[in-house]
BALOFI-611192 format. One record per residue (C-alpha): residue in one letter; y, z, x. Coordinates in steps of 0.5 Angstrom, whole numbers, plus 500, padded with zeros to 3 digits. Each point is the difference from the previous one (the first is absolute). Last residue first. Layout:
N
AYZX ...
This chain:
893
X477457441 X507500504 X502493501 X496497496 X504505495 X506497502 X499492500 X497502493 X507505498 X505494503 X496494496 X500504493 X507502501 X502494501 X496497493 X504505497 X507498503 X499493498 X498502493 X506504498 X505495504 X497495494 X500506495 X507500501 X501493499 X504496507 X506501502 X499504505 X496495503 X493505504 X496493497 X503495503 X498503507 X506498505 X500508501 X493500504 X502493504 X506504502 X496506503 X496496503 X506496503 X503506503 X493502503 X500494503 X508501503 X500507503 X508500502 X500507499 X506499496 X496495496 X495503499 X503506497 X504495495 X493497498 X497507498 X506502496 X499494497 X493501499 X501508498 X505498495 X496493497 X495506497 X493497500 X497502507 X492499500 X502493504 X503504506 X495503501 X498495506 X506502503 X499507502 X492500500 X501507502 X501506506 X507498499 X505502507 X506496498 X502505495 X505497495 X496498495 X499508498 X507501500 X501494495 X494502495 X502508501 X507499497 X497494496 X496505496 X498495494 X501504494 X493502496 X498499506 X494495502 X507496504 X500506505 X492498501 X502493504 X506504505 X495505502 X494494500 X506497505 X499507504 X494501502 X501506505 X494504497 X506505499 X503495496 X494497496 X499507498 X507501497 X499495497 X493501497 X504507498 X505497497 X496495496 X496507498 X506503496 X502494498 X494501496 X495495501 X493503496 X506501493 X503494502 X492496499 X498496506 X502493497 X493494499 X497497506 X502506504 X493502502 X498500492 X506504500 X497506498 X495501506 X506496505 X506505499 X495506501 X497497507 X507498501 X503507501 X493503503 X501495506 X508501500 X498508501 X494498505 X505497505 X506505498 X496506502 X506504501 X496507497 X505499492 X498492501 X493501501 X500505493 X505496496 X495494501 X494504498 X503503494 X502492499 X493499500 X499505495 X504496495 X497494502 X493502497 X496494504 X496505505 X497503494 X495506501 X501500507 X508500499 X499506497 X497503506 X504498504 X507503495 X496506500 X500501507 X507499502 X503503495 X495507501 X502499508 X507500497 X500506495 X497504506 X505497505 X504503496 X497507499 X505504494 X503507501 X507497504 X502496493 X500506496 X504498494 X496493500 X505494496 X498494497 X496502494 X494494499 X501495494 X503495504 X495499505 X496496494 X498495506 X502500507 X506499506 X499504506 X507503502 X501499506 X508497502 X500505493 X500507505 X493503500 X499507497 X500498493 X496493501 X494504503 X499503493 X501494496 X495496504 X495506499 X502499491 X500493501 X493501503 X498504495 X502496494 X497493504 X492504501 X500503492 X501493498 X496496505 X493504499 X500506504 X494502506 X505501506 X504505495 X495506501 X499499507 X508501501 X500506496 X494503504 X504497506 X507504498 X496508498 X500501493 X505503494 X505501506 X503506504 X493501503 X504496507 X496495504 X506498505 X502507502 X507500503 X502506505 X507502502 X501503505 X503508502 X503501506 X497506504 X498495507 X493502498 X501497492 X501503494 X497496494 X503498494 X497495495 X500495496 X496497494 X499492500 X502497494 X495494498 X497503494 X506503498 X504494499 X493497496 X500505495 X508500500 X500492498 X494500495 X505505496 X505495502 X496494497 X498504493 X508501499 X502493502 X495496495 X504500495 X506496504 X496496504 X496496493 X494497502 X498506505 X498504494 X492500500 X501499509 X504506500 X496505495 X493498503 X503502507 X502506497 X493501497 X497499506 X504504506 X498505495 X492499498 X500499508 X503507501 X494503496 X503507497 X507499496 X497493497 X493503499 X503506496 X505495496 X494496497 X500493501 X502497494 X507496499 X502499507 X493498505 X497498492 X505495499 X500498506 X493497501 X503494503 X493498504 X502501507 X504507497 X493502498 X496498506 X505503504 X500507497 X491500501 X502497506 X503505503 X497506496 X493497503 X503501507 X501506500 X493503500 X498505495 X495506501 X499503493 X501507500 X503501492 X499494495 X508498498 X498492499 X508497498 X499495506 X494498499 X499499493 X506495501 X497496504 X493501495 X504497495 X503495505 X493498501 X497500492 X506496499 X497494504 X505498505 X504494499 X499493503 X505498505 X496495505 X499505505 X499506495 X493498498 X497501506 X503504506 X504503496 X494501494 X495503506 X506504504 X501503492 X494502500 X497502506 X506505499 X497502494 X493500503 X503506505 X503504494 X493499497 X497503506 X504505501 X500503493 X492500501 X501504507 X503506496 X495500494 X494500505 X493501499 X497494496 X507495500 X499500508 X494496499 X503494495 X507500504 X497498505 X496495498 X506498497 X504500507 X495496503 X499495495 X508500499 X501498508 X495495500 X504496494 X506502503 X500497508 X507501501 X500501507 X503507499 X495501494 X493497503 X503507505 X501505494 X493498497 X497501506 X503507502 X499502493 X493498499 X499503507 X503508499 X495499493 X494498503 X501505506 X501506496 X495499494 X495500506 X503506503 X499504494 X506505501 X506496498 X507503503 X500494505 X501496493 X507504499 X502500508 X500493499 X504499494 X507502503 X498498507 X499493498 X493497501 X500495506 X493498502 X501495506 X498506505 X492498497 X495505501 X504506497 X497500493 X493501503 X501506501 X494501504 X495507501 X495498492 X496494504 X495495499 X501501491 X508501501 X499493503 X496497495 X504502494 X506498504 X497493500 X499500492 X507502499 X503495504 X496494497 X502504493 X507499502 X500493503 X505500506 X495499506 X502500506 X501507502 X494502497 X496495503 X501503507 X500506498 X492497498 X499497506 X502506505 X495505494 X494495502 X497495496 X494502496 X501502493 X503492499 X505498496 X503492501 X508498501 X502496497 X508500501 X506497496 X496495496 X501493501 X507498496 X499494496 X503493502 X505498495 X502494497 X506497498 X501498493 X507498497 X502497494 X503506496 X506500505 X504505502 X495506496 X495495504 X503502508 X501508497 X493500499 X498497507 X505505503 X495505497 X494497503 X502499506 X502507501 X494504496 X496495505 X504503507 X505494502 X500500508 X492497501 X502495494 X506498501 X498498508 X494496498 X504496495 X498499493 X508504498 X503496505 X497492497 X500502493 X507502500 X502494503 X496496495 X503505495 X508497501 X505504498 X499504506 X504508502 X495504497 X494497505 X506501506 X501507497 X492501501 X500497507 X505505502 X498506497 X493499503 X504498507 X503507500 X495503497 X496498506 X506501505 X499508497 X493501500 X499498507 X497494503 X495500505 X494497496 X505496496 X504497506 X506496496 X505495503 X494494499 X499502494 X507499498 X502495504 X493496498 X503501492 X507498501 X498493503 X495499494 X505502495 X505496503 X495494501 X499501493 X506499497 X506505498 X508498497 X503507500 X497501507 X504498505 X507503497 X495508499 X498499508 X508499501 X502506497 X496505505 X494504497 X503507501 X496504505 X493504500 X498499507 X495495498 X504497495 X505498505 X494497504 X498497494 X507496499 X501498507 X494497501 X501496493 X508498503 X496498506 X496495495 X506498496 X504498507 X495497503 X499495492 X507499500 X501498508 X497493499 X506499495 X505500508 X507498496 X505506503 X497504494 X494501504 X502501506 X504506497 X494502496 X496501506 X506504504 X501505493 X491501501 X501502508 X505504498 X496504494 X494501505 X505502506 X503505495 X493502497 X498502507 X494497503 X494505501 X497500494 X493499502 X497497494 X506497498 X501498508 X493495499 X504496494 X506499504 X497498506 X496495495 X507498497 X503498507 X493496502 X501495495 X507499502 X500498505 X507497501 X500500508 X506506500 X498504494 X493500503 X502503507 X504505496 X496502496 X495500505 X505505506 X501504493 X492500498 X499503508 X495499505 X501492500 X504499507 X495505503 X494496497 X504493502 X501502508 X505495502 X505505498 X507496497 X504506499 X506501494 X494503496 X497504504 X506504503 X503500494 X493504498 X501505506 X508501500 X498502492 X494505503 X505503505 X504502494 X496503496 X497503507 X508504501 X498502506 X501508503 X498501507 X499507503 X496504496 X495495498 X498500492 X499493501 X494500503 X498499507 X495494500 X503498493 X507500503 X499497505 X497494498 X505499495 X505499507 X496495502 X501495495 X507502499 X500498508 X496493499 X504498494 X507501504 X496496505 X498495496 X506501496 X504497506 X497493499 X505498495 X506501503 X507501496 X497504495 X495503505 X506504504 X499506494 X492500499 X501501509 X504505499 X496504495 X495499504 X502504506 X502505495 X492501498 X497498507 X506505503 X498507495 X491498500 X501498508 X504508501 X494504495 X494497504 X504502507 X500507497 X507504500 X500506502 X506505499 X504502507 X498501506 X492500502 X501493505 X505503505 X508497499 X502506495 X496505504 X503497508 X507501497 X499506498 X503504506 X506495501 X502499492 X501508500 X503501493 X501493497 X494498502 X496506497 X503498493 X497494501 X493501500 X500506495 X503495495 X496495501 X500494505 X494494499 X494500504 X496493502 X492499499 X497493504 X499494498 X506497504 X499492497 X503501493 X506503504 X501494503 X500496493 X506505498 X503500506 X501492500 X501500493 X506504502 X503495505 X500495495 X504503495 X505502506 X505496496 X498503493 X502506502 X506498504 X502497493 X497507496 X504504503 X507496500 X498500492 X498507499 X508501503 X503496496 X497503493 X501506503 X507499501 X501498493 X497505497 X505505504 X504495497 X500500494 X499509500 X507500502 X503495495 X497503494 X498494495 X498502493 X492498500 X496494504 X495497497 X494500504 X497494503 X493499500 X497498507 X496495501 X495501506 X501497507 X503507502 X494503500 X496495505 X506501504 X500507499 X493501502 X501496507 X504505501 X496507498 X494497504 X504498506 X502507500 X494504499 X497496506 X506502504 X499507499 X492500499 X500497508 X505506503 X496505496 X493497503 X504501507 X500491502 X496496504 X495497495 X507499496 X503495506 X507499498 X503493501 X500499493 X504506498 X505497504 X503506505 X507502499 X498507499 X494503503 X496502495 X499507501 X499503494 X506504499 X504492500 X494498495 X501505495 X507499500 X500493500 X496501493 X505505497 X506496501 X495494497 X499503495 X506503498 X503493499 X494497497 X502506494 X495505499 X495500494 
């Protein structure tokens, strides 16, 4: 962090206390003969300068000054001047340094480097320590290994920097990068004495493969960067795309690169090269299933390319999706992925022939359980009558023989596979019958029975009953969370049915734990195509919730779904009319539902619904305020203490967040306005977030200081993520997502998020973007975007969206000449005769005559006539406004 100045002071230093003879040429100087301490100075110093070269070669962003102050000018301006003399000179002995560098790699012998005990005994008596400090143990150690480590890396770094203009040079930088990873692997990185950035030495040597021609083919082809590269330089195409298909199973390109490659085809494409339609199509598949794979949002071009499907596109995105999945090694979770996206494909299709072709695929079949492809099938024929799709019946899940010979091992064995309740019985049997010492309940650590319920079970005498219904429970709760409900309700009824003859408290259990079974059942089912619940469930729903039978353990989380089920299903009248009052005063859940269900019932009128919704309002402020308190520290001064998770609240924050990250779309947009609301209040209006219904909510706190922000904004941020993965399309939570990016400074991912909620209710800009989507509000907030991404003819574009165009800001925004834009190729989106002939004027005084006549040619458009019909104007603005957003979302998406 100093300054080139006081480095160089210090360096000289250093090397005037360790006996360098002043005057002398580096170069001239013969290491090998030097005192260890002499030879690390001079070494320390050619490394710190050919570094400073090499760092003085990267751009720099300029600081925009504040208010003058004359003094502090021009101190800074003699610095700058004096920076600059030091790095000529350095510059100058450039050559000289390489050549020390290059020595010391020879050497290969330890050197010392002066420490503080070292110099503090030459300053005190330097003629009696002389000989200490020149011996060979003065000083801290540093090993031969660790010094070629440090001067391959910085001797690299100047030979990558001198290649731009000779291209033989990388070979050399290539070689000494090369060996710097060497030793780092073979010392490790965590030496004491060296610190390199391996991020960016892995950078140094990727750019060095690629830039360099080795004749060695195995070595130039070890990365699929150097053969993307290769590939996209000689037009090969073909091999391109089977690199993208073998890196989804690998996933080892970045989704930025993959989306780079992809924008670079499409740019060819455009410019006439109709071949590059089907690579692009094939890359844009890879990139697709990969982004599935790791559990992204489907990219808007995918959804462009497949509006009009053939055969070929089916069959090419089949091989990549079977080819990008190893279902021997694959886990669960990229399964369900690529299951749910199969399944969404098939929802997706207008024509059977194509359902046909994924659902009779092998992979369809592997991925979808038989309830599943069944269950979709009969959505498929609720859309169309006619279609008839055949299934493939499901072999039994095991068939595993009894037999009384079989030892106690095989029989645990099959009792951990087996899901069958009387197959487990008849085994438990058996085992009881060879040995009464185990507990055959512990066999299996993937066994899971909730505490609350587990020590009720292991209070059963007989150990028999004991094992087999800790087991039945454990089963059933495991086919449960992977959602496979038709053994889950085997086991839990056979359960139920034992636990009946003995025990009142554990039949409860059970029903409630069916109950729940239930209603994950009808969720899962039903429930996706929107088909209401049978009223006998929501009567057991309520039965549930209103249950008062002493000592029985609950879990917590049938309460939550029990309340989510009920708000998902609009059962507000019964959550605000006819919940007992008891229940509301004692189950937390019941009353964060009945005040929800009050605010989404009356949220059609905002007046009416604003005493409901400040109720809400309260219970949530007080589940996000923090409790403080006083402590007395050892210095006497008291400080104060925040407690993030505070009991002030009717629950705990993440149990309220897991409660909401289950709702449907009604509930989930009223809780998010309500969070979006309570983040605006401390915010200044330059971030406010902007969000449906928002109007309803108080806008003041009394105690501001009690309420955890950055609580309310990870809660904000959250909840808007999981919105967006049940509709990716809602414009409305896209926008929440845009003012989020905008409010962090993340102007690039806010202007993607801005004209993605634009482009899902536009038709992709093909009709008008919604005023109440494009606010002014949001247009200024893409300008100021734009402005600070430097890209300032689009600054001067959006000024014309506004409601009254902002030629202040459009004119000063032209006048930057450091755009970061298309510049003059925009010029065709501008509409407003103003800005084209302000445009023209400020190129004529820059004397810039082509961009004048673009400029000229753009105002010459008969259409933009002032005299012409308003509707004329109107649809000539219209059909701008279409191109420039297009142009931008390419740009962005």
């Amino acid at each position: 962090s100093l300054s080139v100045p006081v480095l160089n002071m210090l360096l000289n230093e250093l090397l005037c206390i360790s006996k360098v003879p002043p005057g002398t040429k580096h170069v001239d100087v013969d290491l090998s003969s030097l005192p260890p301490t002499t030879a690390m100075a001079i070494l320390l110093y050619n490394r710190w300068a050919i570094r400073t070269i090499v760092q003085s070669s990267f751009p720099v962003k300029q600081v925009k000054p504040g208010p003058p102050q004359l003094n502090v000018m021009n101190q800074m301006q003699q610095e700058k001047e004096l920076t600059e003399n030091i790095l000529k000179v350095l510059k100058e002995q450039a050559a000289d340094s390489i050549l020390v560098l290059e020595g010391a790699l020879k050497l290969n012998k330890d050197l010392y480097v002066h420490t503080i005990r070292t110099l503090d005994l030459l300053a005190m008596e330097p003629g009696m320590v002389n000989g200490e400090t020149e011996s060979s143990t003065a000083g801290l150690k540093i090993s031969a290994e660790e010094i070629q480590c440090q001067v391959c890396y910085d001797l690299g770094a100047i030979y990558f920097q001198q290649g731009s203009t000779n291209a033989a040079v990388h070979e050399k930088a290539k070689e000494k990068f090369f060996k710097t990873k060497e030793l780092i692997a073979k010392n490790g990185s965590s030496s004491l004495h060296f610190t390199i950035d391996e991020e960016r030495l892995a950078g140094y040597c990727q750019a060095c493969e690629v830039l360099t021609s080795s004749s060695d083919d195995a070595s130039q082809q070890a990365t699929p960067y150097s053969q993307i590269h290769s590939c996209m330089k000689s037009g090969n195409y073909q091999d391109l795309v089977k690199i993208f298909l073998e890196d989804n199973l690998t996933l080892s390109l970045p989704e930025q690169f993959r989306q780079s490659v992809l924008r670079e085809l499409f740019q060819k494409a455009q410019q006439g090269n109709d071949a590059l339609d089907e690579v692009c199509l094939k890359v844009c598949v890879c990139n697709t299933v990969c982004d599935v794979l790791q559990g992204r949002t489907i990219d808007i071009q995918f959804c462009q390319l497949f509006l009009k499907p053939s055969k070929e596109k089916i069959d090419f995105l089949l091989e990549v999706c079977a080819g990008s999945i190893n279902l021997e090694n694959a886990s669960e979770a990229l399964k369900r992925k690529m299951a749910a996206f199969l399944k969404n494909l098939c929802l997706s299709m207008e024509d059977l022939q194509f359902v046909f072709m994924i659902s009779s695929h092998e992979l369809f079949i592997k991925l979808l359980k038989h309830d599943e492809r069944k269950l979709l099938i009969d959505q498929m024929r609720k859309r169309s009558p006619r279609i008839n799709l055949c299934t493939k019946p499901v072999t039994s899940f095991y068939d595993i023989p009894a037999s009384a010979s079989v030892n106690i091992g095989q029989l645990e064995h099959q009792l951990i596979l087996s899901v069958d309740p009387w197959r487990i019985r008849q085994i438990l049997i058996e085992l009881h019958g060879m040995t009464s010492e185990r507990q055959f309940w512990t066999i299996s650590n993937k066994w899971e029975v909730p505490n609350v319920y587990g020590n009720v079970i292991l209070g059963i005498k007989d150990s028999l009953t004991r094992d087999l219904v800790y087991i039945l429970m454990a089963k059933g709760l495991h086919c449960c969370a992977i959602k496979d409900f038709v053994h889950a309700k085997q086991l839990f009824a056979a359960c139920l049915e034992l636990v009946t003859e003995f025990s009142p408290k554990l039949r409860q259990v059970m029903l409630n734990e069916m109950l729940l079974l239930d209603i994950y059942t009808h969720e899962a089912g039903p429930g996706v195509s929107g088909e209401r619940p049978p009223s006998d469930l929501i009567s057991r729903v309520r039965g549930y919730l209103e249950m008062r039978v002493p000592d029985i353990p609950l879990r917590q989380v049938i309460a939550e779904e029990c309340v989510a089920f009920l708000l998902n299903w609009c059962e507000n009248e019964y959550l605000t009319m006819q919940v007992p009052l008891p229940l509301v005063q004692t189950n937390p859940y019941v009353k964060l539902g009945q005040l929800l269900a009050a605010t989404c019932k009356e949220l059609p009128g905002p007046k009416e619904s604003r005493r409901t919704a400040k109720d809400l309002w309260e219970v949530v402020v007080q589940i996000c305020s923090v409790s403080n308190q006083h402590k007395r520290g050892n210095d006497g001064r008291v400080s104060l203490i925040k407690h993030r998770e505070s009991t002030l609240g009717i629950m705990y924050r993440y149990v309220f967040l897991k409660l909401f990250l289950k709702m449907e779309p009604l509930v989930l947009t009223t809780i998010l306005s309500l969070f979006v609301k309570l983040h605006n209040v401390r915010e200044d209006i330059v971030n406010d977030i902007a969000a449906e219904h928002i109007s309803i909510w108080p806008s003041s706190i009394p105690n501001l200081q009690s309420v955890d922000f950055e609580a309310v904004a990870i809660t904000v941020k959250e909840l808007v993520s999981y919105a967006l993965t049940i509709n990716a399309n809602n414009h409305f939570w896209l926008i929440i997502q845009a003012d989020i990016y905008f409010a962090t400074n993340q102007y690039s991912a806010a202007l993607h998020y801005y004209l993605q909620a634009g482009a899902v209710c536009s038709d992709f800009f093909n009709k008008m973007v919604p005023p109440d989507v494009y606010t002014d509000q949001v247009i200024k907030r893409m300008i100021k975007c734009c402005s600070l991404l430097n890209c300032h003819t689009q600054v001067a574009i959006l000024c014309q969206f506004l409601r009254e165009v902002d030629y202040k800001t459009a004119f000063k925004a032209l006048q930057e000449q450091n755009s970061h834009d298309a510049m003059d190729s925009y010029y065709e989106y501008i509409w407003d005769v103003t800005i084209l002939e302000y445009l023209t004027y400020l190129h004529h005084k820059r004397g810039e005559t082509d961009k004048r006549q673009i400029a000229i040619k753009a105002i010459g458009q008969t259409e933009l006539n002032a005299s012409n019909p308003e509707e004329v104007l109107q649809l000539a603005a219209q059909r701008r406004k279409k191109k420039f957003l297009q142009a931008m979302a390419k740009l962005y998406f």
